[in-house]
C-alpha positions as CSV (number, residue, x, y, z in Angstrom):
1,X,-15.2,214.8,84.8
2,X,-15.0,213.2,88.0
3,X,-11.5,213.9,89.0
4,X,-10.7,213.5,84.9
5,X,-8.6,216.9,84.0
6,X,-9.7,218.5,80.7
7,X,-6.9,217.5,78.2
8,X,-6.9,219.0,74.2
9,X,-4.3,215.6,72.5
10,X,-6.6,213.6,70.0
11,X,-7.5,210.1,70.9
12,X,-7.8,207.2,68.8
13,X,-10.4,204.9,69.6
14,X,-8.9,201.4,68.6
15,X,-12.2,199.0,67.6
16,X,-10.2,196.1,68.4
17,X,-9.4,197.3,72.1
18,X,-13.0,199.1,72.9
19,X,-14.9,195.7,72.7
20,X,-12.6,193.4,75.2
21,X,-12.4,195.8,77.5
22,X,-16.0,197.0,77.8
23,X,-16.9,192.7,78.0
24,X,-14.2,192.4,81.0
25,X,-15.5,195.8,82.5
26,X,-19.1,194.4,81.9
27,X,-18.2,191.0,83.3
28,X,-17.3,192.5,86.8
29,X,-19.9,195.4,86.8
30,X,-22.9,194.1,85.3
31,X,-26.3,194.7,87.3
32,X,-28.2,191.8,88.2
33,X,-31.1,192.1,86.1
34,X,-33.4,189.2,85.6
35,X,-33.2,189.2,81.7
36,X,-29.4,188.1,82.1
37,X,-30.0,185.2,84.4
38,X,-29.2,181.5,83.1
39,X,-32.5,179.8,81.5
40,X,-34.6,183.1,80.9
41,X,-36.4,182.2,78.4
42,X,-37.0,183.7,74.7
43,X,-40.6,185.3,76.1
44,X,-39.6,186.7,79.1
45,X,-36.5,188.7,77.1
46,X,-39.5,189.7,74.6
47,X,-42.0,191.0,77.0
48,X,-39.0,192.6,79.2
49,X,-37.9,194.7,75.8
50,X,-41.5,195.9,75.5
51,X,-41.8,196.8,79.1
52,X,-38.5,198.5,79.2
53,X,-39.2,200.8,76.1
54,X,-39.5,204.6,77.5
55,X,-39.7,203.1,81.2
56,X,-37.1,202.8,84.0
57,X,-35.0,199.4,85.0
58,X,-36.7,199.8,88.8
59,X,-40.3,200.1,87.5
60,X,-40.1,196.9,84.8
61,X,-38.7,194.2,87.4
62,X,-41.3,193.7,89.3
63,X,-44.1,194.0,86.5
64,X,-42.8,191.8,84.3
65,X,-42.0,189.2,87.3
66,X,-45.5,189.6,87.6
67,X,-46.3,189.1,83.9
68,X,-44.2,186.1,83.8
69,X,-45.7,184.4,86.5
70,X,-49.0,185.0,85.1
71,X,-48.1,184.6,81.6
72,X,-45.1,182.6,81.2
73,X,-45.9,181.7,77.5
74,X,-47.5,183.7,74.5
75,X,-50.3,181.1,74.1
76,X,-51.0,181.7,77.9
77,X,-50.7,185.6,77.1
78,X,-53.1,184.9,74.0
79,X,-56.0,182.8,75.5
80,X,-57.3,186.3,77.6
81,X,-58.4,189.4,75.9
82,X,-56.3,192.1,75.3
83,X,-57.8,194.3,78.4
84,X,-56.6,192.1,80.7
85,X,-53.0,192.7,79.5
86,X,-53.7,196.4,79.4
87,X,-55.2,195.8,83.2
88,X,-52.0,194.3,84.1
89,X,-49.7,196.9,82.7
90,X,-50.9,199.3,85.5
91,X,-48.6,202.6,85.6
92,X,-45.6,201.0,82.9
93,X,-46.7,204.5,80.5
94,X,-47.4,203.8,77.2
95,X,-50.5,201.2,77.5
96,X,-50.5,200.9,74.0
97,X,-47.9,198.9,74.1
98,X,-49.9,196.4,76.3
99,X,-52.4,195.9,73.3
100,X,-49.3,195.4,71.0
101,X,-47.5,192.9,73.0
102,X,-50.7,190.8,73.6
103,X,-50.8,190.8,69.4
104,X,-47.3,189.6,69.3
105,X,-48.3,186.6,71.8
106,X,-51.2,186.2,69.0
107,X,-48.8,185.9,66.1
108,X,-46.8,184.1,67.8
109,X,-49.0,181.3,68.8
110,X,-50.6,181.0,66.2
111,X,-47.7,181.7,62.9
112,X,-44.5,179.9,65.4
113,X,-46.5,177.4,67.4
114,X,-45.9,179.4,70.7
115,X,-42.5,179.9,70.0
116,X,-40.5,183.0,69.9
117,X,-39.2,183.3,66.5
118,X,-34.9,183.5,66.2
119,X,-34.9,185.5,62.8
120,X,-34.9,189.2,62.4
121,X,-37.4,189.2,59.9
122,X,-39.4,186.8,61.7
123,X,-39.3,189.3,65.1
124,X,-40.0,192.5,62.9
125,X,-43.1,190.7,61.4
126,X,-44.7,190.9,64.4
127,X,-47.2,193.7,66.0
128,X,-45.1,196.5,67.5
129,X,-41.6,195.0,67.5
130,X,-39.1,197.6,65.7
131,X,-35.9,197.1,65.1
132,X,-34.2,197.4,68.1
133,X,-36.2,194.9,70.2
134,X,-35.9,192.4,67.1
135,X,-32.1,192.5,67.5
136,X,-32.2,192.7,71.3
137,X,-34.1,189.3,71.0
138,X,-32.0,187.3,68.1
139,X,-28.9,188.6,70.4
140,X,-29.7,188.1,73.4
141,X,-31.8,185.1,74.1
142,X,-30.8,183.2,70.7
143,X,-27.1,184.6,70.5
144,X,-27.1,185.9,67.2
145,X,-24.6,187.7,66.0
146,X,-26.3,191.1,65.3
147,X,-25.4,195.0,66.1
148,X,-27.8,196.3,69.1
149,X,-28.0,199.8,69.5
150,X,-29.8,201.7,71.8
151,X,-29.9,205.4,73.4
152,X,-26.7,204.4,75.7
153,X,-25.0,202.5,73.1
154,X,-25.2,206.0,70.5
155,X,-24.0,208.0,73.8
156,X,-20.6,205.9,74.6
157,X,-20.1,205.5,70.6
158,X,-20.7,209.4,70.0
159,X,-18.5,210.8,72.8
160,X,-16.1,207.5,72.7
161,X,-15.6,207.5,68.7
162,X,-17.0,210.5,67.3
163,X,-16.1,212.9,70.1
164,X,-19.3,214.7,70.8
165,X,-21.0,214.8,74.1
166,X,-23.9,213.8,73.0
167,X,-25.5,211.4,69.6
168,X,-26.8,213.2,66.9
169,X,-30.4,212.3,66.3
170,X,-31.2,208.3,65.6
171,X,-30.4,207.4,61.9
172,X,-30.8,203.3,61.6
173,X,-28.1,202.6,58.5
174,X,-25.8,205.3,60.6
175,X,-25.9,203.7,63.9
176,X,-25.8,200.1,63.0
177,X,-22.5,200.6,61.2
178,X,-20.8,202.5,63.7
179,X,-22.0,199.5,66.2
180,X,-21.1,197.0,63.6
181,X,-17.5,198.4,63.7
182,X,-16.9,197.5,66.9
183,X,-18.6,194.4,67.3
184,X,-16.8,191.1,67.6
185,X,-17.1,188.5,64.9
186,X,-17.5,185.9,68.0
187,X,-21.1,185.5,68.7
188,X,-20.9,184.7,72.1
189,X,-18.5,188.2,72.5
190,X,-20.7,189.9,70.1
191,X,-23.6,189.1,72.5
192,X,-21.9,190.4,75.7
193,X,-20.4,193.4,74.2
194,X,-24.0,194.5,73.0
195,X,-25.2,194.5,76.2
196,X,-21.9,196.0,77.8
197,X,-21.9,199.0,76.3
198,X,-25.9,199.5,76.7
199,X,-24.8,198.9,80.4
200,X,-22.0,201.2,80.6
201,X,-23.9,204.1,78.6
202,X,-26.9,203.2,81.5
203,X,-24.4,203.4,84.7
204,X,-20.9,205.4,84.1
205,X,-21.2,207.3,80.7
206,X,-24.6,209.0,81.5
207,X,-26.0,212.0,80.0
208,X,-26.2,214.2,82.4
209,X,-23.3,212.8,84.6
210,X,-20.4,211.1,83.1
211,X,-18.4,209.1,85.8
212,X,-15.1,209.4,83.7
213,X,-13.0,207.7,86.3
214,X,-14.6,204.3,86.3
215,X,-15.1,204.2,82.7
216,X,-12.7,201.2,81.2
217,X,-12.2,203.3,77.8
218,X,-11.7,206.8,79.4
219,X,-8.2,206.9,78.1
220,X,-9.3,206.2,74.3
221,X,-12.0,208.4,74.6
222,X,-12.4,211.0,71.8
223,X,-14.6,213.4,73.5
224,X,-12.2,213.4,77.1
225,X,-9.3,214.3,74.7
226,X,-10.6,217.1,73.0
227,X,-11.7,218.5,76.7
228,X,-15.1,217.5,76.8
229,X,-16.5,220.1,74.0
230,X,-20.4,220.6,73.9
231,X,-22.6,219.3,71.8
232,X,-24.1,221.8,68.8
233,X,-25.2,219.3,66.4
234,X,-28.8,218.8,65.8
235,X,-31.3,217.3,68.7
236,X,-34.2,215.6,68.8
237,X,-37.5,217.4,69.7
238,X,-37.9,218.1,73.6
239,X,-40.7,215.7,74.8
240,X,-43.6,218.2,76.2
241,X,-44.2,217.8,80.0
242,X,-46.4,215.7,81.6
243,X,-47.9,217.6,84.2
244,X,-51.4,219.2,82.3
245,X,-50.9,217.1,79.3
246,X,-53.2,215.2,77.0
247,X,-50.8,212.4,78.3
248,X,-51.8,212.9,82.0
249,X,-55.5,212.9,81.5
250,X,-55.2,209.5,79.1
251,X,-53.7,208.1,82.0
252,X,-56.0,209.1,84.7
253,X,-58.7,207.2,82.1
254,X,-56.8,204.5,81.9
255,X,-56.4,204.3,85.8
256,X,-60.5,204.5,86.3
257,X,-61.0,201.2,83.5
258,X,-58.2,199.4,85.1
259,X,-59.8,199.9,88.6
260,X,-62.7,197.6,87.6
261,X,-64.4,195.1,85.0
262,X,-67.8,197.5,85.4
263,X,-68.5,199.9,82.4
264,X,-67.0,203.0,83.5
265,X,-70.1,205.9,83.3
266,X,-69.5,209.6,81.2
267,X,-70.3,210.9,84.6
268,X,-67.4,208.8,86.3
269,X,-65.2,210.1,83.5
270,X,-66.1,213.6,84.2
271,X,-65.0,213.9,87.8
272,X,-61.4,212.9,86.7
273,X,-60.3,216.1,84.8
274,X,-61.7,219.8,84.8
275,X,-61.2,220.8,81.4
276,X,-64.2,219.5,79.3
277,X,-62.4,219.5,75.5
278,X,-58.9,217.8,76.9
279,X,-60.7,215.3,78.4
280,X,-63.2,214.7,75.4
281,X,-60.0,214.3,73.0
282,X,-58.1,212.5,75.6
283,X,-60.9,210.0,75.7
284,X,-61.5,210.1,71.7
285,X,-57.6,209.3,71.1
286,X,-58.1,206.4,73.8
287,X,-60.8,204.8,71.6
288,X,-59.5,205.4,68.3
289,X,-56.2,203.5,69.7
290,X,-58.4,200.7,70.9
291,X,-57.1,200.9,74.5
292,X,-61.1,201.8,75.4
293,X,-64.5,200.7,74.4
294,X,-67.5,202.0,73.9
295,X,-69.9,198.9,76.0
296,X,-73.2,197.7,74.7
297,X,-74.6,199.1,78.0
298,X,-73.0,202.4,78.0
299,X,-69.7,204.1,79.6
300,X,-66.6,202.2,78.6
301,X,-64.5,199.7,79.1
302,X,-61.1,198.1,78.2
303,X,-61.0,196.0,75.0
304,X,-62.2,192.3,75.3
């Protein structure tokens, strides 16, 4: 790939070379992303895990420099009603997670006295924080010693280690320990090859385009010493597409009670889609998820 010939020798992927060099690659290569600038803080690596869940690197920064600058603490967060952070989320996908993140800032002012909490157990505790973004916040704004594994991390570790061009479908007790093999007992190292490898599946060992040639493990790689074989394993479902989807219409709902702090009329709702039943149940889901109310006056608004 990338100038890389096809070879058929087996590799051996060494645990105790793959972390030092991905931490010196990643120490030379790493984007400049506000989450990994001295003196972010515990909240802003919180609200940037929630943001960055199913949403792009380019669309996050400038939302959650927004957030930040409006909320720079969960008790600030807290003090407004959950529409306003769903009103500030704007096109981030996924609003839901707005709602979740402003119960988190709830928890957490009111269980941690505004502060973040360090423990694992402690994170998971709280509304909509799974196990990923737990260990993404214990790591990487306490510096916890704790395996971090996300899509890019299973992608460099399946073709890397395993061999396969591509990770089999998640399994939690199966990815942490192949992460946990490779992690450093230092914390500090631990905490920089976490994100290293997130940051090398993200940037050279893609999915769809592998730049072999820049990759600081290439020549330990299982899957470029067996020749690259396809994948057959088992996938995970293919995501339906947007365009016409019960997705679309919830966001073009979404748009029109962001747009304003007026009730938003049946009628107003009616010009925004064509087809009567996928709107109907696009609106019902949006209400039964608490991202839209029903006002006292009629139409709907977000939740207060």
């Amino acid at each position: 790939m990338n100038g890389i010939s096809n070879r058929t020798e087996t590799a051996s992927t060494d645990p105790s070379v793959v972390a030092p060099r991905i931490i010196g690659w990643f120490k030379d290569n790493a984007r400049d992303l506000p989450w990994r600038r001295d003196g972010f803080t515990a909240w802003g690596t919180l609200v940037s895990e929630f943001m960055l869940q199913q949403t792009p690197v380019s669309r996050v920064i400038p939302r959650l420099e927004e957030w930040l600058t409006r909320w720079p603490t969960p008790a600030a967060l807290a003090a407004e009603p959950p529409g306003e952070a769903v009103r500030a989320w704007a096109s981030l996908g996924y609003p839901r997670r707005a709602l979740w993140l402003h119960a988190a800032a709830v928890e957490i002012t009111e269980r941690h006295g505004g502060i973040v909490p360090e423990d694992v157990d402690d994170l998971l505790a709280l509304t909509g924080v799974g196990d990923y973004t737990a260990r993404a916040v214990a790591a990487f704004a306490y510096g916890h010693r704790h395996p971090v594994v996300d899509t890019n991390t299973r992608r460099v570790i399946a073709r890397a280690v395993s061999g396969q061009a591509e990770p089999a479908p998640p399994s939690r007790t199966r990815d942490l320990e192949a992460m946990s093999s490779l992690l450093p007992h230092d914390r500090s190292a631990a905490a920089a090859f976490n994100a290293g490898i997130m940051e090398l599946g993200a940037i050279v060992c893609t999915a769809k385009s592998p730049r072999c040639d820049e990759c600081p493990i290439s020549d330990i790689c299982a899957w470029r010493a067996a020749g690259y074989p396809s994948y057959d394993g088992p996938r995970k479902a293919i995501q339906k597409k947007f365009e016409g989807s019960d997705r679309q219409v919830r966001g073009l709902i979404m748009a029109e009670l962001r747009s304003t702090h007026l009730p938003v009329t049946d009628a107003e709702i009616d010009g925004l889609w064509p087809d009567d039943e996928q709107r109907a149940r696009a609106l019902s889901g949006l209400i039964a998820d608490g991202l839209a109310v029903v006002a006292p006056s009629g139409g709907y608004v977000l939740p207060h």
